[in-house]
TORSEGU-661997 format. One record per residue: x, y, z of N, C-alpha, C in turn. Coordinates in steps of 0.05 Angstrom, whole numbers, padded with zeros to 5 digits, always signed. Example, Ala and Ser with C-alpha at 12.3 -4.5 7.8 and 13.67 -1.06 7.14 Angstrom:
2
+00264-00114+00156+00246-00090+00156+00264-00066+00156;+00257-00045+00142+00273-00021+00143+00258+00001+00157;
//
This chain:
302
+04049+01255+00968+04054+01277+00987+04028+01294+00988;+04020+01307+01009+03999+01313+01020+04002+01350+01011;+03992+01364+01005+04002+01389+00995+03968+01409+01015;+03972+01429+01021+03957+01443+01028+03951+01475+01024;+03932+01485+01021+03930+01514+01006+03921+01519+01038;+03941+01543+01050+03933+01549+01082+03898+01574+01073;+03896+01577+01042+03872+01603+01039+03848+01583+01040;+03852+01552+01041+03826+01539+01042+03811+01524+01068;+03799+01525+01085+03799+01506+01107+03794+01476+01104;+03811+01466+01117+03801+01438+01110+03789+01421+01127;+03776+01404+01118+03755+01387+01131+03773+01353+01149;+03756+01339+01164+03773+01316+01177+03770+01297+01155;+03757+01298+01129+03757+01278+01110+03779+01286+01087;+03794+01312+01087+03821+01314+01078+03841+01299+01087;+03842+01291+01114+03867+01273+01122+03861+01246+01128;+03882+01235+01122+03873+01190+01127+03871+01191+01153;+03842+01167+01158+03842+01159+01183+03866+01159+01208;+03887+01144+01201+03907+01133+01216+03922+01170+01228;+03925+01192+01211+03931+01220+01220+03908+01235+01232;+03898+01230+01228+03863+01233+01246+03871+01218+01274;+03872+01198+01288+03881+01181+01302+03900+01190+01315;+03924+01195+01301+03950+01207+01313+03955+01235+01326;+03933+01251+01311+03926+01279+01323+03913+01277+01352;+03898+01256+01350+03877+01249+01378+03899+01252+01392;+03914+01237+01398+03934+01220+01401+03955+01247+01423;+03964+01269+01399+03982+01273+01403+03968+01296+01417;+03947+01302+01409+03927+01324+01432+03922+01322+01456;+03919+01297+01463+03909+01281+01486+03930+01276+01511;+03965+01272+01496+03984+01276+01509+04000+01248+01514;+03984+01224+01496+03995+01201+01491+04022+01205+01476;+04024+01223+01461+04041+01231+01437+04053+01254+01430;+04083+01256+01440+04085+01283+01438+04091+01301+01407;+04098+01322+01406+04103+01335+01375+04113+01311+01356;+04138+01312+01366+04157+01300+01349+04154+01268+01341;+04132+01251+01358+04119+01233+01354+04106+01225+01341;+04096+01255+01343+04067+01262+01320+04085+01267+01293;+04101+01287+01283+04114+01289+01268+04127+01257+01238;+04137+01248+01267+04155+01221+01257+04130+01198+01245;+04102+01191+01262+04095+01178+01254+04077+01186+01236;+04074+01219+01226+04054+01221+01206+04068+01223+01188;+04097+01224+01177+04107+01222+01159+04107+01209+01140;+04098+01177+01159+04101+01149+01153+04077+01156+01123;+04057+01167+01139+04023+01167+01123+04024+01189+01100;+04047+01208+01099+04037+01240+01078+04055+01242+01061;+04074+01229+01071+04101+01232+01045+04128+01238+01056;+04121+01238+01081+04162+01262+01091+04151+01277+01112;+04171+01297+01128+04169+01313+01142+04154+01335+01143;+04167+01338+01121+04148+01371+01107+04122+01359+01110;+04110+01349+01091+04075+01350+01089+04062+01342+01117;+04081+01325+01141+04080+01320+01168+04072+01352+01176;+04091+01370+01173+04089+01397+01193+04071+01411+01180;+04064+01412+01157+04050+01414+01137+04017+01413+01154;+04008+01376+01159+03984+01370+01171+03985+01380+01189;+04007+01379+01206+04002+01394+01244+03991+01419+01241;+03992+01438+01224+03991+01453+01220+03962+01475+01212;+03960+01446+01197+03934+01448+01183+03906+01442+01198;+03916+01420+01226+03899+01409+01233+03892+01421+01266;+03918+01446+01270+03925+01462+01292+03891+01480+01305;+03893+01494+01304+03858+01515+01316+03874+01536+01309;+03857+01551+01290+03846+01573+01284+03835+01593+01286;+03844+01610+01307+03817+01630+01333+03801+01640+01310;+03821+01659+01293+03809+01674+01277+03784+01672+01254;+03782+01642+01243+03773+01640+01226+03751+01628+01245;+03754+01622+01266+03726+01607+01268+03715+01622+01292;+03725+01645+01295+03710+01662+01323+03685+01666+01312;+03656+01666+01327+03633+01666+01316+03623+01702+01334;+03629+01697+01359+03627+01733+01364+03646+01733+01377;+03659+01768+01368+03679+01779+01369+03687+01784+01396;+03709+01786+01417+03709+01792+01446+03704+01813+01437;+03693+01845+01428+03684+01863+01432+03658+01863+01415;+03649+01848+01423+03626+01848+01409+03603+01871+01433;+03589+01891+01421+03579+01906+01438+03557+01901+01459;+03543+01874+01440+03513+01855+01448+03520+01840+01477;+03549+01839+01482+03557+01824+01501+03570+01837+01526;+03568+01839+01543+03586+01848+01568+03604+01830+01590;+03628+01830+01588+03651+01811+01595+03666+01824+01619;+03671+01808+01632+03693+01808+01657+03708+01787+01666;+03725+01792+01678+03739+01768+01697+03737+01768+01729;+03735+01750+01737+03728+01748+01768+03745+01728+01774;+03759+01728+01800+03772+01706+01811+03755+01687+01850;+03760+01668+01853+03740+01653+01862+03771+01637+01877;+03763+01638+01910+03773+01622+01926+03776+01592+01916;+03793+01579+01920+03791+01548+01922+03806+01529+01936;+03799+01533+01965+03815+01519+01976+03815+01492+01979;+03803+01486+01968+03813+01449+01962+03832+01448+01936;+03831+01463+01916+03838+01461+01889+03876+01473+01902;+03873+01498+01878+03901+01506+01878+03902+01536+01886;+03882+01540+01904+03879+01561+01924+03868+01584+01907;+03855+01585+01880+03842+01610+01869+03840+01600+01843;+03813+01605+01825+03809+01607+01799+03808+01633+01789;+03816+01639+01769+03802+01671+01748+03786+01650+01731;+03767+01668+01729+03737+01662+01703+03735+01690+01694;+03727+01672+01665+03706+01692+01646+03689+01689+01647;+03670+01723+01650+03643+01728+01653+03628+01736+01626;+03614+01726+01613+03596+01740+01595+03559+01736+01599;+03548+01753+01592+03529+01768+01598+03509+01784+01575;+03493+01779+01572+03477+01800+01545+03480+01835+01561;+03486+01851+01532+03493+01870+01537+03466+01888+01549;+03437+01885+01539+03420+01893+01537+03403+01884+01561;+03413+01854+01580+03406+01855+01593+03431+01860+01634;+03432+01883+01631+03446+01887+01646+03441+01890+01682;+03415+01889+01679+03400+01893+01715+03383+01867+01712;+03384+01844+01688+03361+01825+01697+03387+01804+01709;+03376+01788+01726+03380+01759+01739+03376+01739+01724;+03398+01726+01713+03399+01709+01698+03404+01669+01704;+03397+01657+01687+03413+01624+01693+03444+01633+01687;+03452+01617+01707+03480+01619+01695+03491+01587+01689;+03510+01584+01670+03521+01564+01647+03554+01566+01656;+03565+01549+01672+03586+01546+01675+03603+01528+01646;+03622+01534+01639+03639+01529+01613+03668+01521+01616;+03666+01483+01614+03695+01472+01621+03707+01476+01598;+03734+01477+01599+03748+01483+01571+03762+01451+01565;+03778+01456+01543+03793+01418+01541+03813+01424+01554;+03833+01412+01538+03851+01402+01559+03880+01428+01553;+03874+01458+01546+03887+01467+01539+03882+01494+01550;+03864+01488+01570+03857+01522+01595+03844+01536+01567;+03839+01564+01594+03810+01574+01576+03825+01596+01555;+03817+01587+01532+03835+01588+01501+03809+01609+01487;+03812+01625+01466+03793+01643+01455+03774+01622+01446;+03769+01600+01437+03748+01586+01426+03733+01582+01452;+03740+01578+01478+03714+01573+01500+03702+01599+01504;+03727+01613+01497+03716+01647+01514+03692+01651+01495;+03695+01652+01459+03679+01643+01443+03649+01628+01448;+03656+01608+01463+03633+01593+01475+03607+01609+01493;+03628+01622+01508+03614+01635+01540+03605+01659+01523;+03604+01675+01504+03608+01697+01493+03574+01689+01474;+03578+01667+01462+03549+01652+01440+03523+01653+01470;+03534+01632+01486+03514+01634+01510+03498+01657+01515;+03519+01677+01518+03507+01703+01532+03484+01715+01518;+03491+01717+01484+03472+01717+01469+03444+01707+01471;+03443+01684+01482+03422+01666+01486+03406+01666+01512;+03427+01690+01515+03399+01697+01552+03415+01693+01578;+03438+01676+01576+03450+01664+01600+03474+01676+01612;+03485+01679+01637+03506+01688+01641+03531+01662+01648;+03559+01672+01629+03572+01653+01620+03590+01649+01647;+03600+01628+01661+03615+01634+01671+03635+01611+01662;+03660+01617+01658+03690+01603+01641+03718+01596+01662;+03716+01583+01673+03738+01591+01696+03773+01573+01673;+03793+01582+01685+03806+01571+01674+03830+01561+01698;+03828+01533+01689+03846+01517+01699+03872+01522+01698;+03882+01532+01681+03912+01544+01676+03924+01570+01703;+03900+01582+01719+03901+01602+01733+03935+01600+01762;+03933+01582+01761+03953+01572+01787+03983+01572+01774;+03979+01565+01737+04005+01575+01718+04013+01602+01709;+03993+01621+01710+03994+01644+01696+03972+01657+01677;+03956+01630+01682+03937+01636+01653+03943+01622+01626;+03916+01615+01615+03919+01613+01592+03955+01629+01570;+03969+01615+01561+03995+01620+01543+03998+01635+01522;+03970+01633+01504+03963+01648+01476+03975+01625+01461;+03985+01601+01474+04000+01580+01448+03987+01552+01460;+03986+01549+01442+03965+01513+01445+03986+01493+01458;+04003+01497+01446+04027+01471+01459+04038+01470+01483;+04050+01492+01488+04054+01510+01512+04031+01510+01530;+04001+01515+01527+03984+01504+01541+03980+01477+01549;+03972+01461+01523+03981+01426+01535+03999+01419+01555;+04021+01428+01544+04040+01424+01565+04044+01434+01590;+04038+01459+01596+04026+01467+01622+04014+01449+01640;+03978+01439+01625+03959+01438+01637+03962+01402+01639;+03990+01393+01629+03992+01367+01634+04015+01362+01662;+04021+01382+01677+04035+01386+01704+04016+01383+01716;+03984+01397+01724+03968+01395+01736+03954+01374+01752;+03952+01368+01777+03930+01352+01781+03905+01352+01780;+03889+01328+01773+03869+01329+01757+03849+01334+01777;+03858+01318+01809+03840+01321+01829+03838+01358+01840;+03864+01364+01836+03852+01395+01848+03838+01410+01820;+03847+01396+01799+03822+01420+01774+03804+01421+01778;+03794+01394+01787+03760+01387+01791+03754+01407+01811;+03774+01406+01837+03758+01425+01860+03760+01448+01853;+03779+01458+01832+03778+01496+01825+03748+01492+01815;+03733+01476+01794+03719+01476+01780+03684+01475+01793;+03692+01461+01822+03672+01443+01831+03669+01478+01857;+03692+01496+01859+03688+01523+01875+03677+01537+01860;+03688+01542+01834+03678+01563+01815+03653+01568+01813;+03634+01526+01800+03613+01530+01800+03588+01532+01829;+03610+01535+01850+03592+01541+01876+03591+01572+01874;+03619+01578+01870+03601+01616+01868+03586+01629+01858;+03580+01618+01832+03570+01630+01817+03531+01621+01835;+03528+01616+01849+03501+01606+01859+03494+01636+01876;+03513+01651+01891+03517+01679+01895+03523+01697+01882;+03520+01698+01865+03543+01718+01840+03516+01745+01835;+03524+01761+01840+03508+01794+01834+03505+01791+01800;+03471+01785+01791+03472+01777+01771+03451+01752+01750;+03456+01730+01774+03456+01705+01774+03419+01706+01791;+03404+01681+01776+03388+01689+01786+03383+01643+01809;+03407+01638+01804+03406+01615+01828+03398+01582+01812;+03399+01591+01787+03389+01564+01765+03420+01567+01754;+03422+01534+01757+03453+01532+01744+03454+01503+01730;+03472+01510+01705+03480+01489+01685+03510+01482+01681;+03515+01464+01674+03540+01461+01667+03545+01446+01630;+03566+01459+01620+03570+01451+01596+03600+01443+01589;+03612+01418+01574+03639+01427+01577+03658+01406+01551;+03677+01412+01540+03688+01397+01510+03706+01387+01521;+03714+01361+01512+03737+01337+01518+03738+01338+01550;+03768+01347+01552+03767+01345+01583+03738+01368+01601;+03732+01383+01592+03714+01392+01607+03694+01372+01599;+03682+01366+01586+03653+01344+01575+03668+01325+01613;+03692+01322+01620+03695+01302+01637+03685+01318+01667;+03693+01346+01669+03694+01369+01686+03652+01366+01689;+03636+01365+01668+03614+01369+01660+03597+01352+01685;+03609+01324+01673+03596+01296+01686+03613+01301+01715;+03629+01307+01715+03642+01317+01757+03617+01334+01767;+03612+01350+01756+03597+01376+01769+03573+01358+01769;+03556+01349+01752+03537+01339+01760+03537+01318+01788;+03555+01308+01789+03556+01283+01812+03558+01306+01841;+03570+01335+01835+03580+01336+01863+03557+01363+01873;+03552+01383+01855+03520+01397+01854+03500+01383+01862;+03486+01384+01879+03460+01373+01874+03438+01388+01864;+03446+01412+01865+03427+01438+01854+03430+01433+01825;+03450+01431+01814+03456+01432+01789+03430+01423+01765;+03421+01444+01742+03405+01431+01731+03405+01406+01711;+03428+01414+01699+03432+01402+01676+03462+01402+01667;+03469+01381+01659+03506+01379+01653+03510+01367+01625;+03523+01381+01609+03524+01374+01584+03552+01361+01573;+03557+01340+01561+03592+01339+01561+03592+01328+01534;+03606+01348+01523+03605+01334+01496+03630+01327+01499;+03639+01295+01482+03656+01280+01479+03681+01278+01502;+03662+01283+01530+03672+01275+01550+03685+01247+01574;+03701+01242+01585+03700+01222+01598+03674+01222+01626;+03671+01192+01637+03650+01195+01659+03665+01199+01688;+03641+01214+01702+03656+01211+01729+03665+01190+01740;+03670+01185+01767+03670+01156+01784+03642+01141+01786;+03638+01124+01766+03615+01105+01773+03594+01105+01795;+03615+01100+01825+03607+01095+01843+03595+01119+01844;+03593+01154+01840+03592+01177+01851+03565+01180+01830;+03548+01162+01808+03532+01170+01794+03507+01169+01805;+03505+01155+01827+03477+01159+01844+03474+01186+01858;+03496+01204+01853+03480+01227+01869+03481+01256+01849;+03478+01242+01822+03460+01255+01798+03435+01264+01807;+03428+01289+01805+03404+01313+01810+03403+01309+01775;+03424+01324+01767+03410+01344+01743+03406+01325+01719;+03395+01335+01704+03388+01326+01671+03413+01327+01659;+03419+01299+01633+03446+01301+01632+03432+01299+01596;+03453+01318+01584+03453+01315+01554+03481+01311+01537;+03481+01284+01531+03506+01273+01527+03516+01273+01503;+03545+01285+01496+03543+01275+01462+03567+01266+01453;+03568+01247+01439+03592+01233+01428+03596+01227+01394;+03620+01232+01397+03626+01228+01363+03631+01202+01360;+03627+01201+01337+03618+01174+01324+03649+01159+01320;+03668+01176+01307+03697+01173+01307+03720+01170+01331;+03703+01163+01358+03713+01170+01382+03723+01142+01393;+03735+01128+01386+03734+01097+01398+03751+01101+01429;+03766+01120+01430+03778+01125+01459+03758+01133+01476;+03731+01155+01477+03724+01156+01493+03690+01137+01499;+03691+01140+01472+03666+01120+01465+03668+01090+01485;+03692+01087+01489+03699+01054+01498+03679+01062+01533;+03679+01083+01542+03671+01088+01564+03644+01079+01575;+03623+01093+01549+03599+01087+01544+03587+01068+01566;+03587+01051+01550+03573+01019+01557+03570+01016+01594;+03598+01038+01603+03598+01018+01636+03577+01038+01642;+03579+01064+01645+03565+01098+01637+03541+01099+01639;+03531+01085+01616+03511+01077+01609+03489+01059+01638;+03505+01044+01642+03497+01023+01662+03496+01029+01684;+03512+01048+01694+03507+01062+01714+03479+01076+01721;+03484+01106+01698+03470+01120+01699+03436+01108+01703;+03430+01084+01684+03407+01071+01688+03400+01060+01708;+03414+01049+01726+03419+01035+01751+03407+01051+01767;+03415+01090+01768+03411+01104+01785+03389+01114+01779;+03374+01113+01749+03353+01129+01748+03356+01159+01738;+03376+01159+01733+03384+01195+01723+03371+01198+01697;+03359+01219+01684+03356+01221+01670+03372+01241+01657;+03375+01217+01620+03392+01233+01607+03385+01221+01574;+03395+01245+01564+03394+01228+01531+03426+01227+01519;+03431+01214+01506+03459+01206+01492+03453+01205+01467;+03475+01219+01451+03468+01223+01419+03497+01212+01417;+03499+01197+01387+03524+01190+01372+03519+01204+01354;+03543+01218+01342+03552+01240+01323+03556+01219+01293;+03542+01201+01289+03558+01186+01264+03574+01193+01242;+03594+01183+01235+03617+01202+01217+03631+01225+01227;+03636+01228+01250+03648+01253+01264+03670+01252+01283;+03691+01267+01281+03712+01259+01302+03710+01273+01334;+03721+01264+01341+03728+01281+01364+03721+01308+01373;+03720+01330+01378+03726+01357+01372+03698+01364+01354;+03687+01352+01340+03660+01367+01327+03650+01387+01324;+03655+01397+01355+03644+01416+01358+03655+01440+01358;+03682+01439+01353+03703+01462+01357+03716+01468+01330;+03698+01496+01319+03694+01509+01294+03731+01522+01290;+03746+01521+01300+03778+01523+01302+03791+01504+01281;+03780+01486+01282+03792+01457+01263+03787+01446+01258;+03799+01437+01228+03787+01416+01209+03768+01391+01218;+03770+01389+01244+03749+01367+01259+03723+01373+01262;+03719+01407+01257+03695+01410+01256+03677+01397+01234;+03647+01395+01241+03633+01387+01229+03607+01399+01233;+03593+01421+01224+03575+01439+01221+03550+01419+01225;+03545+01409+01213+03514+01395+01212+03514+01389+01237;+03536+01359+01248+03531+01347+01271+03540+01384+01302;+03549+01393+01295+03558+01416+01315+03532+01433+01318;+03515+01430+01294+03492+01451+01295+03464+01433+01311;+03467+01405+01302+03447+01386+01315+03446+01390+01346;+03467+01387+01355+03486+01389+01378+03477+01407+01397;+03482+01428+01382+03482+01465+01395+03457+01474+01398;+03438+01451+01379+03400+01466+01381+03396+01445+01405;+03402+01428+01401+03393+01402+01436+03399+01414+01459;+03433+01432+01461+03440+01436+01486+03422+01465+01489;+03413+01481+01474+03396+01504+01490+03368+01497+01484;+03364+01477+01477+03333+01463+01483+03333+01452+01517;+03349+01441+01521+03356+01429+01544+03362+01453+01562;+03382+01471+01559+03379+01494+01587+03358+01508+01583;+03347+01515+01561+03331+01541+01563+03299+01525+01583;+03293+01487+01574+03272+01477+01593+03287+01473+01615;+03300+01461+01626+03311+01464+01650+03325+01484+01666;+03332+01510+01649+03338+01536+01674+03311+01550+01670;+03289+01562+01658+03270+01571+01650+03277+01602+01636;
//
């Protein structure tokens, strides 16, 4: 039986491969709770140490928020953005350096996963701002109510959605922000799981676009990779055999067309890497990661 101290965080090398797997699994929407439940029981001992791992292996705002939403260095808003191809309007989060409040900035559009925009992206857009850029976060959940405050309840939400109108909330958002009071007309895109997929869309459909970052994302439509403009900085975990399988065609494309991009494998790393919420994090590979992607906007927005 699998026992856990909730005062310790734990790492993805606390739990067996195969519940590692099943989490993917049941995140992803292959697998619902009680799926997840029944077949990790098989692996930890029983039920209990089952609700036990879900639990354990859940996100964490608190423990892994890196700056605070009132952080004073930062200045935040929400804006909402027409989308009439999508689902007729997005709300986004705005962040911004506090200190720089009259300069014109790059702005860094921020896909969230597959769970609308949750305190760890806002988290995201919030680190950015720090770094000079103005954040913009739109959330896909907007046409539901918004983000839930509950992870499951979000999944499940954002698994009613169609995928073709997310893209166009996503593919409006990052057209406004090219006008945005603020913005100085240099634009990036960055984005985790399903956004890393939102990441590689925006690049195909921008041609302005500088640079698109997707970590442990799926690829666009093949056919749509020849009308890649921007610099692409790719990153994949090493533990990823679902999205990793993608690679190879991806790969072949992209070279075909000439885009330029670099691709990193995360070796020893799952999924999620990068998302300091859960035991999937992995600091070394998240910090390798995080110095590439503002090497990469800070030379390509200037």
């Amino acid at each position: 039986m699998m026992e856990f101290d909730g005062k310790v965080a734990k790492q993805a090398k606390d739990f067996p491969r195969k519940v590692l797997d099943l989490f993917d699994a049941y995140v992803h929407g292959s697998l619902d709770r009680r799926g997840f439940l029944t077949q990790c029981a098989t692996h930890v001992g029983g039920m209990v140490s089952a609700t036990a791992v879900l639990a354990a292996l859940s996100p964490d705002f608190a423990r892994g928020q890196v700056i605070a939403a009132d952080d004073p260095h930062v200045d935040t808003r929400w804006i909402e953005v027409e989308s009439p191809q999508g689902y007729g309007r997005i709300r986004a989060y705005v962040a911004r350096p506090a200190d720089k409040a009259d300069a014109a900035l790059p702005v860094v559009v921020v896909a969230h996963e597959n769970r609308g925009l949750n305190p760890h992206i806002e988290d995201i857009a919030r680190r950015l701002a720090l770094e000079g850029f103005m954040a913009v976060a739109p959330d896909a959940l907007t046409t539901l109510g918004g983000y839930p405050g509950d992870e499951d309840k979000a999944r499940e939400m954002f698994a009613t959605l169609d995928r073709t109108k997310i893209g166009e909330d996503f593919v409006a958002a990052a057209n406004h922000t090219q006008g945005m009071a603020g913005g100085n007309g240099q634009l990036a895109a960055i984005g985790f799981c399903f956004g890393g997929g939102i990441a590689n869309l925006l690049a195909t459909r921008l041609p302005g676009l500088k640079a698109a970052i997707p970590f442990y994302g799926s690829p666009p439509p093949l056919e749509d990779v020849p009308n890649i403009k921007a610099e692409l900085l790719i990153h994949y975990a090493g533990h990823d055999a679902r999205i990793n399988a993608t690679w190879p065609d991806y790969k072949a494309a992209l070279d075909k067309a000439g885009v330029r991009y670099q691709a990193f494998v995360y070796d020893g790393v799952e999924h999620g890497f990068n998302n300091d919420t859960t035991p999937r994090f992995d600091k070394a590979a998240a910090d390798l990661a995080w110095a590439r992607t503002l090497e990469l906007l800070r030379r390509t927005l200037g």
